[in-house]
C-alpha positions as a Markdown table, in Angstrom:
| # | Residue | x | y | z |
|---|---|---|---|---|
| 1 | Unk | 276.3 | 40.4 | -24.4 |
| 2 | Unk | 275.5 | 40.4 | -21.0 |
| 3 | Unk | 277.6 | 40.0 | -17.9 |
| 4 | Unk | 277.0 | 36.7 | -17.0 |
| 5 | Unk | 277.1 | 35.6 | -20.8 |
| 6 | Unk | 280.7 | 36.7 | -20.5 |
| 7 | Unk | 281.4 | 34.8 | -16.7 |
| 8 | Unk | 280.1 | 31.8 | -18.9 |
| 9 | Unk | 282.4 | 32.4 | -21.9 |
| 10 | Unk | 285.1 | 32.7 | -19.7 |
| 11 | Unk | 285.8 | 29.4 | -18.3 |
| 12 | Unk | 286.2 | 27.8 | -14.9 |
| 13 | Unk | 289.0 | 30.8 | -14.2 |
| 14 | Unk | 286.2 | 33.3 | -13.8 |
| 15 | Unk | 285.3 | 31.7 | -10.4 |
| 16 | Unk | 288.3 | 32.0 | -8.4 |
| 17 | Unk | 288.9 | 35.3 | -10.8 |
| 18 | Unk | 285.0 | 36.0 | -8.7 |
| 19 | Unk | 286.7 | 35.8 | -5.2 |
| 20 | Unk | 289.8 | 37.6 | -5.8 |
| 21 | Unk | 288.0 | 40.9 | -7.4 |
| 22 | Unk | 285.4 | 40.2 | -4.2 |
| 23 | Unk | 288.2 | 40.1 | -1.8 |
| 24 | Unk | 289.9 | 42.8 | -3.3 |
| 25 | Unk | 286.9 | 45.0 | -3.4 |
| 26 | Unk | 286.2 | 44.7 | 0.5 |
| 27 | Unk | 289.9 | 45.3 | 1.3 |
| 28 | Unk | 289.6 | 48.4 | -0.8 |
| 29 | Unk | 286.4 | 49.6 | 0.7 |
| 30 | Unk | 287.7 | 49.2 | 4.6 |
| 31 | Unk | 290.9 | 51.5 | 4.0 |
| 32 | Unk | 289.1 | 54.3 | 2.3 |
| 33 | Unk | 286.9 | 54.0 | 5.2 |
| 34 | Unk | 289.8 | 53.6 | 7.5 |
| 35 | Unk | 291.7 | 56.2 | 5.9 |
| 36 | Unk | 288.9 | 58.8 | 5.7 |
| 37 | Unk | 288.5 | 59.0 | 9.4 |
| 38 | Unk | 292.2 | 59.9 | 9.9 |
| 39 | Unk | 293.5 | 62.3 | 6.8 |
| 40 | Unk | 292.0 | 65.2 | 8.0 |
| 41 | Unk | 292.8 | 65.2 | 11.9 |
| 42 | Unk | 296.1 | 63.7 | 12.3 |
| 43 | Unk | 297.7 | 66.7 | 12.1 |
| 44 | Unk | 295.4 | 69.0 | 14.2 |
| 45 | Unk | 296.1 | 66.1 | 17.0 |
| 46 | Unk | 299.7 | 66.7 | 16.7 |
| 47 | Unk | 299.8 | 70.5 | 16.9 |
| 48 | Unk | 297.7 | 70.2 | 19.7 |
| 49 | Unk | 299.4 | 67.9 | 21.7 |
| 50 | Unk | 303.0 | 69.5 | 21.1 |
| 51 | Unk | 301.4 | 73.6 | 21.7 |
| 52 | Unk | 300.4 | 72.0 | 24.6 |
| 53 | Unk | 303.7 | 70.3 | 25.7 |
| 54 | Unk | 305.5 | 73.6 | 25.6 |
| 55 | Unk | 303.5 | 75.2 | 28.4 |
| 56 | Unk | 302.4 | 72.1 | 30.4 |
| 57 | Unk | 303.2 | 67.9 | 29.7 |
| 58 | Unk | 300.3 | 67.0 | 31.5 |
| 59 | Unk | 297.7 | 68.7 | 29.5 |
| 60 | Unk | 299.7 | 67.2 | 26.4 |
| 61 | Unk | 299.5 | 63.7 | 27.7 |
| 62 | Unk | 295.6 | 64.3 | 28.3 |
| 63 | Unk | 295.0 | 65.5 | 24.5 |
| 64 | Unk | 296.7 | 62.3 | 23.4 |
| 65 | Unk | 294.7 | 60.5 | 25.7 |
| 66 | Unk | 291.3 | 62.0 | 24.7 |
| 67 | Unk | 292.7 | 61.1 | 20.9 |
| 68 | Unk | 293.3 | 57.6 | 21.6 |
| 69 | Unk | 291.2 | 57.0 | 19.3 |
| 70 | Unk | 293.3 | 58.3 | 15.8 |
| 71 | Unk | 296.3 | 56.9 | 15.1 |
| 72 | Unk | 298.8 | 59.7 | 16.3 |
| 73 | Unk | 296.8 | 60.5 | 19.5 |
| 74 | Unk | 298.3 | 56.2 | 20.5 |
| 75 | Unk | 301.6 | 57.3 | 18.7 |
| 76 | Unk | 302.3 | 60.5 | 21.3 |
| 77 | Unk | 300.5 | 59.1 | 24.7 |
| 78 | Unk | 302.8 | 55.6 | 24.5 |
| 79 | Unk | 305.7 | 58.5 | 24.9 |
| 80 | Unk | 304.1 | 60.3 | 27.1 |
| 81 | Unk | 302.1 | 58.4 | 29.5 |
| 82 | Unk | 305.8 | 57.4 | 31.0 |
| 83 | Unk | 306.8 | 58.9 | 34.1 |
| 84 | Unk | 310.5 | 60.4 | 34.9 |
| 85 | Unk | 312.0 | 58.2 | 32.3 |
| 86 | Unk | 315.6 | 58.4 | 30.4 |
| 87 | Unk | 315.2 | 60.3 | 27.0 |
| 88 | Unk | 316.4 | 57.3 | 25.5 |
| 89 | Unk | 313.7 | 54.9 | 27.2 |
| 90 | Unk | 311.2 | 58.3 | 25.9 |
| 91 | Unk | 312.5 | 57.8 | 22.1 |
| 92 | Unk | 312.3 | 54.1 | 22.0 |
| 93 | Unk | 308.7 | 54.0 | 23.1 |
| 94 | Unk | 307.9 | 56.4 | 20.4 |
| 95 | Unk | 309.9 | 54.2 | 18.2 |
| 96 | Unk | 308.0 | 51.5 | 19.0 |
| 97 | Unk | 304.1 | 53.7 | 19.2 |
| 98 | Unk | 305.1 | 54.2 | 15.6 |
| 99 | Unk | 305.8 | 51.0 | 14.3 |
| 100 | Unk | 302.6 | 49.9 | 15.9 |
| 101 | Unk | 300.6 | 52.4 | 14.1 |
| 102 | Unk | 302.5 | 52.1 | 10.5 |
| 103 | Unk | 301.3 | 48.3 | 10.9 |
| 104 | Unk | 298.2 | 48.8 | 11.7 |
| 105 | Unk | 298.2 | 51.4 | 8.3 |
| 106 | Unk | 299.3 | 49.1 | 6.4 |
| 107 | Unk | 296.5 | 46.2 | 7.2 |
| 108 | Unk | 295.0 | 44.8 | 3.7 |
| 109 | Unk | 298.2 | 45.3 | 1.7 |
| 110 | Unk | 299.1 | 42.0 | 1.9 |
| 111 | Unk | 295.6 | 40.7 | 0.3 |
| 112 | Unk | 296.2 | 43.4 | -2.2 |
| 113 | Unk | 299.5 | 41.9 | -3.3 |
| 114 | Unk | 298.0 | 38.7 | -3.3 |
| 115 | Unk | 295.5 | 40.0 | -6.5 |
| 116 | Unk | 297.8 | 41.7 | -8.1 |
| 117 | Unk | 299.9 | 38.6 | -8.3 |
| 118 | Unk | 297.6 | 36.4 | -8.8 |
| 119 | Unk | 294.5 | 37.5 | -10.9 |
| 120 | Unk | 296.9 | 37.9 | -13.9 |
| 121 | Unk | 298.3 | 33.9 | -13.8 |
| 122 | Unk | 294.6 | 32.9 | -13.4 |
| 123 | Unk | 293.3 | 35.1 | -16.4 |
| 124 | Unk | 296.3 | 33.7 | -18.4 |
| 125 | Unk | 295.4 | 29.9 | -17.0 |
| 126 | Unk | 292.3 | 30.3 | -17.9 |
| 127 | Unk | 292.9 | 31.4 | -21.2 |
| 128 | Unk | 295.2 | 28.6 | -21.9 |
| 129 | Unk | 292.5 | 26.3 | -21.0 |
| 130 | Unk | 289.9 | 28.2 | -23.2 |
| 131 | Unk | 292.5 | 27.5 | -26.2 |
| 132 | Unk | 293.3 | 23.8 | -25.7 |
| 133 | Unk | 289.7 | 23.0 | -25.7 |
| 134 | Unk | 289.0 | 25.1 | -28.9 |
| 135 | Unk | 291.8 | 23.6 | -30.8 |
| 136 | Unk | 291.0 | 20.3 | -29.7 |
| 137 | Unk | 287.5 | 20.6 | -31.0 |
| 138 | Unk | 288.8 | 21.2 | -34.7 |
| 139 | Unk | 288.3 | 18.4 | -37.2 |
| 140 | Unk | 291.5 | 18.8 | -40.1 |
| 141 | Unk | 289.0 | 17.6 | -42.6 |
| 142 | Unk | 287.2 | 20.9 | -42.2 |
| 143 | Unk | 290.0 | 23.4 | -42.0 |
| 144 | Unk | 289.8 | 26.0 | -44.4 |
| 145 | Unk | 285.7 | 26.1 | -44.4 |
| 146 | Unk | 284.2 | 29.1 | -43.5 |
| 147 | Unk | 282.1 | 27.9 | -40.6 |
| 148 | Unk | 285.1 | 26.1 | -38.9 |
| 149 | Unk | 287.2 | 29.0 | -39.3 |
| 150 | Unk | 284.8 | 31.1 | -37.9 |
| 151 | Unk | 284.3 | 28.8 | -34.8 |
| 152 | Unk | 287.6 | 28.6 | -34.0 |
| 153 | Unk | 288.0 | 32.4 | -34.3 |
| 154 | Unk | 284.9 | 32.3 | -31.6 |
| 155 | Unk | 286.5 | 30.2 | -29.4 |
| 156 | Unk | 289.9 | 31.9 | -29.1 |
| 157 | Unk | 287.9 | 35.3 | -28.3 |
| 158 | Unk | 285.9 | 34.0 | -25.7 |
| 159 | Unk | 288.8 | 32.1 | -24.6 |
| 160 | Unk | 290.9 | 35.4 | -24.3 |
| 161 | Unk | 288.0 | 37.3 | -21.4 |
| 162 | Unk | 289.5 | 35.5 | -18.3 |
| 163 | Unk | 293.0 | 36.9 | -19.7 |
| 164 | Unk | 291.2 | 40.5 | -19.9 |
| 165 | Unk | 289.2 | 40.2 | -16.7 |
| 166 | Unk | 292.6 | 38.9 | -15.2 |
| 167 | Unk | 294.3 | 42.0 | -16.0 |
| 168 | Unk | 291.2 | 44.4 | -14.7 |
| 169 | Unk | 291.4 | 43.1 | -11.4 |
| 170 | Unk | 295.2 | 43.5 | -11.0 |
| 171 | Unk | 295.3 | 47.3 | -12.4 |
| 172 | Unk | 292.4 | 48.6 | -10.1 |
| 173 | Unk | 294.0 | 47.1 | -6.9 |
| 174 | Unk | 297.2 | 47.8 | -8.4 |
| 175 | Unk | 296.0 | 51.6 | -8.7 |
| 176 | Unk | 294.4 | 51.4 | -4.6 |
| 177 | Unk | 297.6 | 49.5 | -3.2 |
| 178 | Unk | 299.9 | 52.4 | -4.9 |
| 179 | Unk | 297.5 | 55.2 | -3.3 |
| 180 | Unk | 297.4 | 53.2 | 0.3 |
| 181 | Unk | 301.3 | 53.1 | 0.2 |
| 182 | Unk | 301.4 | 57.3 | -0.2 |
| 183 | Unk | 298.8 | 57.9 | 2.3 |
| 184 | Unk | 301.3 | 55.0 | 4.9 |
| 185 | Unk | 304.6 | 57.0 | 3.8 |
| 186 | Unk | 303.1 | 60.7 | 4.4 |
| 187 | Unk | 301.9 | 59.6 | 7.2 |
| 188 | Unk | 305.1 | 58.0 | 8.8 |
| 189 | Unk | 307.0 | 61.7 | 7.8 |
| 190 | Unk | 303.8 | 63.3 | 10.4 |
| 191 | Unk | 304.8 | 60.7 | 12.8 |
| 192 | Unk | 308.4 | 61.4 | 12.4 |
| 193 | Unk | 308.4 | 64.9 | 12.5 |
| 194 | Unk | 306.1 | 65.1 | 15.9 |
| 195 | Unk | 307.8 | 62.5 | 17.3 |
| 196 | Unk | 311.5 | 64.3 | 17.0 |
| 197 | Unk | 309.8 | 67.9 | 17.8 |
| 198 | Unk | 308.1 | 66.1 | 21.6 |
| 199 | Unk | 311.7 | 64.3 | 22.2 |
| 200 | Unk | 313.6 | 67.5 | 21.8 |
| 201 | Unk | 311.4 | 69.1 | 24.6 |
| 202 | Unk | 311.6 | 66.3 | 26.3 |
| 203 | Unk | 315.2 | 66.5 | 26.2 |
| 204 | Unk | 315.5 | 70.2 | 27.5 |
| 205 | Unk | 313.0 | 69.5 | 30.4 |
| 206 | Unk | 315.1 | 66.5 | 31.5 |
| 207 | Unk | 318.6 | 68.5 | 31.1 |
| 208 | Unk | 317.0 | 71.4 | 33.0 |
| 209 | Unk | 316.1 | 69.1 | 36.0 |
| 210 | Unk | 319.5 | 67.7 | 35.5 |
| 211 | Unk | 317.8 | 64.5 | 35.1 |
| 212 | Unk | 316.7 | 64.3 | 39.0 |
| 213 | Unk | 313.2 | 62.0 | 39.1 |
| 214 | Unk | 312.2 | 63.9 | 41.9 |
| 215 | Unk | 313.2 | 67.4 | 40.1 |
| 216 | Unk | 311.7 | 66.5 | 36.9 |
| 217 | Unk | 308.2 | 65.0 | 38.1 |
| 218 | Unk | 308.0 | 68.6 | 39.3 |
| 219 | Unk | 309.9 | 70.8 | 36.6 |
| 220 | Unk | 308.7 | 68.7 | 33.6 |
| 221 | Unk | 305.8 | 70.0 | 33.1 |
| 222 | Unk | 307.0 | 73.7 | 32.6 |
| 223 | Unk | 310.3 | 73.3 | 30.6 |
| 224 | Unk | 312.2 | 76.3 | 30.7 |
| 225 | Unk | 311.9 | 78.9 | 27.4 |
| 226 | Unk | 314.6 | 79.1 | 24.8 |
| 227 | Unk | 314.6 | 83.0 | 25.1 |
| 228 | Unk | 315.3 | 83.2 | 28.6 |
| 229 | Unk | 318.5 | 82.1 | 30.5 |
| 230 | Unk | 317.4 | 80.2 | 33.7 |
| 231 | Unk | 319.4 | 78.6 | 36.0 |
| 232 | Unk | 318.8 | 75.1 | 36.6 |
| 233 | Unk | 317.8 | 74.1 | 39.9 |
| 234 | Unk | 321.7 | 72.2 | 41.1 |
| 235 | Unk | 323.5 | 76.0 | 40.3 |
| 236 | Unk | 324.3 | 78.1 | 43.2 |
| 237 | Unk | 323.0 | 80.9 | 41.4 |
| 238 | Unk | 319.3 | 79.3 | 41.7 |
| 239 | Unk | 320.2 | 78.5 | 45.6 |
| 240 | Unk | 318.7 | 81.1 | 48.2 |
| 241 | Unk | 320.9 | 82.2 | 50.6 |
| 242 | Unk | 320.1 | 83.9 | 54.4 |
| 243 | Unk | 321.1 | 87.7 | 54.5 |
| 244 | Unk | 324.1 | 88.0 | 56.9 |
| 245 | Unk | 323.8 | 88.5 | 60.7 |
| 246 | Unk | 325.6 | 91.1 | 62.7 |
């Protein structure tokens, strides 16, 4: 038995069971494109960009730029294309860079749930249908003979394939939905992690400058190093002072 013997066998179901596994199948086909493009370099984006922080924020802010085209390079530039801002005002528009980019991850999930939903209740309508007409078709004077028996055996089988194809199209986007989520949730723990690790150094560059625009539009950019105790700027220790006069 061919395929389309079987679409014919199974009712007026198969038709709309047709657009969902069609609609499905595209939805499916974008994110593994989508998420082939982005897997493999998110992460060399983000070391990048946060090596590069720690010597100098504008070379930082022009790897993100040049990555504007992935994800994470958008997620780190929204932070740090702003100038002498609050650290607060620094975490909210990564906050915000990230939920961007987790949306845009999760594009097709809601036509996914859609299928899984619905292909089942259509397979099972369609079924139901299948039955009521081969019951109906029974005549009681010919129960118990061979050939009606054996029709109305026929009928229930052939009315059980939109139940089966039903079922086929909810596990395989079933299966593809559950494999998008990991790939959205392992990637939100990236953008988590570089998004904490670039506030922290923005944080010690703005308490080094004492959070002075001017000082920190100057400072920022070379943030002082962990290992060795400079004085910031405002400290008299930092201040020059003119060699007495006799």
């Amino acid at each position: 038995m061919n395929i389309s013997e079987l679409f014919r066998q199974g009712g007026i179901a198969m038709w709309p069971l047709l657009f969902l596994s069609i609609l499905s199948l595209g939805t499916i086909m974008e994110r593994i494109w989508f998420w082939s493009k982005i897997l493999t370099r998110e992460r060399e984006v983000s070391g990048r960009v946060l090596e590069a922080a720690r010597r100098e924020w504008s070379a930082a802010t022009q790897i993100a730029q040049r990555a504007n085209s992935l994800p994470m390079g958008r997620f780190l530039f929204g932070a740090l294309k702003l100038k002498d801002q609050d650290p607060e005002v620094f975490r909210l528009a990564l906050e915000t860079s990230a939920n961007e980019e987790l949306a845009i991850m999760r594009r097709g999930e809601k036509i996914l749930e859609a299928v899984i939903a619905i292909s089942p209740l259509l397979g099972l309508l369609g079924t139901v249908v299948g039955l009521i007409n081969s019951l109906g078709s029974i005549d009681l004077n010919d129960l118990g003979v061979g050939d009606a028996t054996a029709g109305t055996a026929l009928g229930i089988g052939e009315a059980l394939i939109s139940t089966a194809t039903g079922l086929i199209v909810a596990i395989i986007s079933l299966a593809f939905y559950r494999l998008f989520q990991g790939f959205v949730f392992g990637q939100a723990k990236v953008f988590q992690l570089s998004g904490n690790e670039l506030e922290l150094l923005y944080r010690q560059a703005w308490a080094y400058t004492d959070g002075k625009p001017s000082l920190l539009s100057e400072n920022l950019n070379s943030p002082p190093s962990p290992l060795v105790e400079t004085p910031p700027p405002s400290s008299p220790a930092a201040k020059k002072t003119k060699p007495p006069t006799f």
